[in-house]
C-alpha positions as CSV (number, residue, x, y, z in Angstrom):
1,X,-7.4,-12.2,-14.7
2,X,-5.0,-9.0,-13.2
3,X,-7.7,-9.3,-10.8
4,X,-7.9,-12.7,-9.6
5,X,-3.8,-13.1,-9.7
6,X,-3.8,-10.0,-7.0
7,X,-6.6,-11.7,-4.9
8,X,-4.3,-15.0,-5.1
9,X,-0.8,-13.1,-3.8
10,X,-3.5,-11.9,-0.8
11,X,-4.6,-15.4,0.2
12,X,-1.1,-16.4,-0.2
13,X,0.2,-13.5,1.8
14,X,2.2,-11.9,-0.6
15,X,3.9,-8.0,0.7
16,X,3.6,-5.2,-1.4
17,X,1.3,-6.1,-4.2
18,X,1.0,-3.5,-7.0
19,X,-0.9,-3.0,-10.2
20,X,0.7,-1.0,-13.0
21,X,-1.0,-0.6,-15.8
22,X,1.6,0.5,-18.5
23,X,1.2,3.6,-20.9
24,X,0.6,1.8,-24.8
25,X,3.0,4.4,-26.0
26,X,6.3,2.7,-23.7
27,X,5.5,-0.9,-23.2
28,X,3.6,-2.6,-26.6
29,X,4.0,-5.8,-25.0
30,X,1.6,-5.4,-22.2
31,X,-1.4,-3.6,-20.2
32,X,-0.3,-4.8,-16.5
33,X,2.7,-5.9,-14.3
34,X,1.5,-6.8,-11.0
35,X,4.5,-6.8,-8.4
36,X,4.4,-8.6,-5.5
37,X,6.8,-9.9,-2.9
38,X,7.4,-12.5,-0.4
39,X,9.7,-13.0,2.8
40,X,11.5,-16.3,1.2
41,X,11.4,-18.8,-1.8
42,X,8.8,-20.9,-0.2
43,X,6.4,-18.3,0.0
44,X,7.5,-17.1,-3.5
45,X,7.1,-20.3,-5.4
46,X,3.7,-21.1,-2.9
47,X,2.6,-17.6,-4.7
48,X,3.4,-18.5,-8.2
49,X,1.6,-21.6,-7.4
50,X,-1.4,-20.3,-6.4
51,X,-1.8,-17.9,-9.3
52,X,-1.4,-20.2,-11.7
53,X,-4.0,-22.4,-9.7
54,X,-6.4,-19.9,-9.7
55,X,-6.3,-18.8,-13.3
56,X,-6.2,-21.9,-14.9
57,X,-9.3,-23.0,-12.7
58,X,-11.2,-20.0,-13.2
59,X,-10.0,-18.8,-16.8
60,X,-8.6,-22.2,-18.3
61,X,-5.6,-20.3,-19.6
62,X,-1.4,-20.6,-18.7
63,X,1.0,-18.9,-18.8
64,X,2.5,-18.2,-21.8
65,X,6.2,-18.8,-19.8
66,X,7.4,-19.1,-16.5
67,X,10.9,-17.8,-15.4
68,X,13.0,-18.2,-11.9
69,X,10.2,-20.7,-10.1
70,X,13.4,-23.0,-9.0
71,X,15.3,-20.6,-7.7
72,X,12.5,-18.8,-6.2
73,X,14.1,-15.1,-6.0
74,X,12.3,-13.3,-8.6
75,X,9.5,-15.2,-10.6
76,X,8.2,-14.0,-13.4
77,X,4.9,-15.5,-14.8
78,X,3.8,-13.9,-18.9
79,X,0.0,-14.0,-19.1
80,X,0.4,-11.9,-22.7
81,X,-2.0,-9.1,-21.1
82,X,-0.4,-8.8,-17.9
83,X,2.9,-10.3,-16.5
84,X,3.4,-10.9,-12.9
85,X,6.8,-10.6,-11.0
86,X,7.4,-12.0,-7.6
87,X,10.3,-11.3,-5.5
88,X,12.2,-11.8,-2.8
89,X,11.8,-8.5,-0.6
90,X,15.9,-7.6,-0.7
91,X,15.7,-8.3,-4.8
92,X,12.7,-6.2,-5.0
93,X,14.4,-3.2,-2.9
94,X,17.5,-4.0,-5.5
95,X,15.6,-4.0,-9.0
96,X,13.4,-1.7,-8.2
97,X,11.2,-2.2,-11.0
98,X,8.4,0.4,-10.3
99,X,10.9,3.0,-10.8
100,X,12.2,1.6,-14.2
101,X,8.3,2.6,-15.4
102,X,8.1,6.1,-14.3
103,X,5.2,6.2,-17.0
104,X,3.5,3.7,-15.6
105,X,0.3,4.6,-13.7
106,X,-0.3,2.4,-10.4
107,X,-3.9,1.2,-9.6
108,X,-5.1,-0.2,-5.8
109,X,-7.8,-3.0,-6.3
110,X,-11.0,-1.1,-6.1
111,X,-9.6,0.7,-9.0
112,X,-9.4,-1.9,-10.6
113,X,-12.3,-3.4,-10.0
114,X,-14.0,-0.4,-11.0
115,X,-12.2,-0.3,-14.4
116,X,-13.7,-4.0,-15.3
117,X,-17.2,-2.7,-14.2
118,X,-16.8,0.1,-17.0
119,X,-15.1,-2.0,-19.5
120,X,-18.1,-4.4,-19.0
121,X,-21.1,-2.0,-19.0
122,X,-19.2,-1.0,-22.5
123,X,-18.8,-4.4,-24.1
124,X,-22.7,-5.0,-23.2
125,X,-23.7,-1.9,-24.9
126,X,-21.9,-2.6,-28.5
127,X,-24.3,-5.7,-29.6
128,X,-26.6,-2.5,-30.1
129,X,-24.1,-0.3,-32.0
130,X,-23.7,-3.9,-34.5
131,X,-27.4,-4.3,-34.8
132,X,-27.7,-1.0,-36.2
133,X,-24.6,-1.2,-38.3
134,X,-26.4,-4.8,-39.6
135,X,-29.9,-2.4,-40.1
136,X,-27.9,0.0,-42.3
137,X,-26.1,-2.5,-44.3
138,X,-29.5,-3.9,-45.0
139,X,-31.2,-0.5,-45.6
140,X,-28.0,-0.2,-48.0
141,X,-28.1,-3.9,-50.1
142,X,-32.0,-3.2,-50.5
143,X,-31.7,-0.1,-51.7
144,X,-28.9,-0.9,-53.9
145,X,-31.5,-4.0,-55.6
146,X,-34.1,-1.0,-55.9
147,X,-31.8,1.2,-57.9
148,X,-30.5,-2.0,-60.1
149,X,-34.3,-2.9,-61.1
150,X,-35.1,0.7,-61.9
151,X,-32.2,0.7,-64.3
152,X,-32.9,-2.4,-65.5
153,X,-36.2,-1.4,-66.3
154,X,-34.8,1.7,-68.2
155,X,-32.6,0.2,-69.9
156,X,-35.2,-2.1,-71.2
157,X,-37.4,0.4,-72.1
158,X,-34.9,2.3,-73.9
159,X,-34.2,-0.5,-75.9
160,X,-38.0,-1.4,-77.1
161,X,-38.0,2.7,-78.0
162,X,-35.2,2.3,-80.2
163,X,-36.9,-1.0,-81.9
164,X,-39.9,0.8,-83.3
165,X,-40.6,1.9,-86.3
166,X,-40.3,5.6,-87.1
């Protein structure tokens, strides 16, 4: 979805777009701000439009809130995983919001692209992992029965053994 909001500020020809993806250990709230800017409010709003477009055509999901799309100076869009800010270029320059994440660590799109290729190849490959944690449970339950009936059978042989006569 990081992905497809950047390729939206593109087409809309947003300035300056940036990935961050946020160290776990300083920001628990998110994986990604994507920064982007724009020359006015038309182009800002026309940008936040767009994203939203995009992401609720290709991902059927909104945004979990929406600040500053009136005014148009600095919007900021919550998608839970990622949350996109775009501003004016002068409110950019003044926030400066890549400098308030030092720890953050910024990513171009190929980067980012290539990240989703890996994260994919590894999602693909765990079915396997689960089919073998499935055959282990099931060596597990039928070994478990075995065990039961031999004791049962012990027990019940035990029990004939002290019915005799002596």
């Amino acid at each position: 979805m990081v992905l497809a909001a950047a390729e939206a500020c593109e087409d809309k020809k947003a300035e300056d777009t940036r990935i961050l993806e946020l160290d776990t250990m300083d920001s628990g709230f998110t994986d990604f701000f994507l920064i982007s800017s724009g020359s006015n409010e038309r182009q800002t709003q026309a940008i936040a439009d767009e994203i939203e477009t995009r992401l609720k055509r290709d991902f059927q999901t909104y945004p979990n809130s929406v600040e500053g799309r009136r005014q148009g100076e600095w919007i900021l869009m919550d998608y839970v995983d990622f949350v996109v800010h775009i501003f004016l270029t002068e409110k950019r320059t003044y926030y400066d919001i890549e400098r308030l994440r030092k720890s953050a660590r910024t990513i171009d799109l190929e980067q980012l692209k290539a990240m989703l290729v890996e994260k994919t190849v590894v999602a693909r490959s765990k079915p396997t992992k689960k089919v073998t944690v499935k055959k282990t449970a099931k060596k597990a339950v039928v070994k478990k029965t075995a065990v039961k009936k031999a004791t049962a059978g012990r027990k019940s042989a035990v029990r004939k053994a002290a019915k005799r006569p002596r």
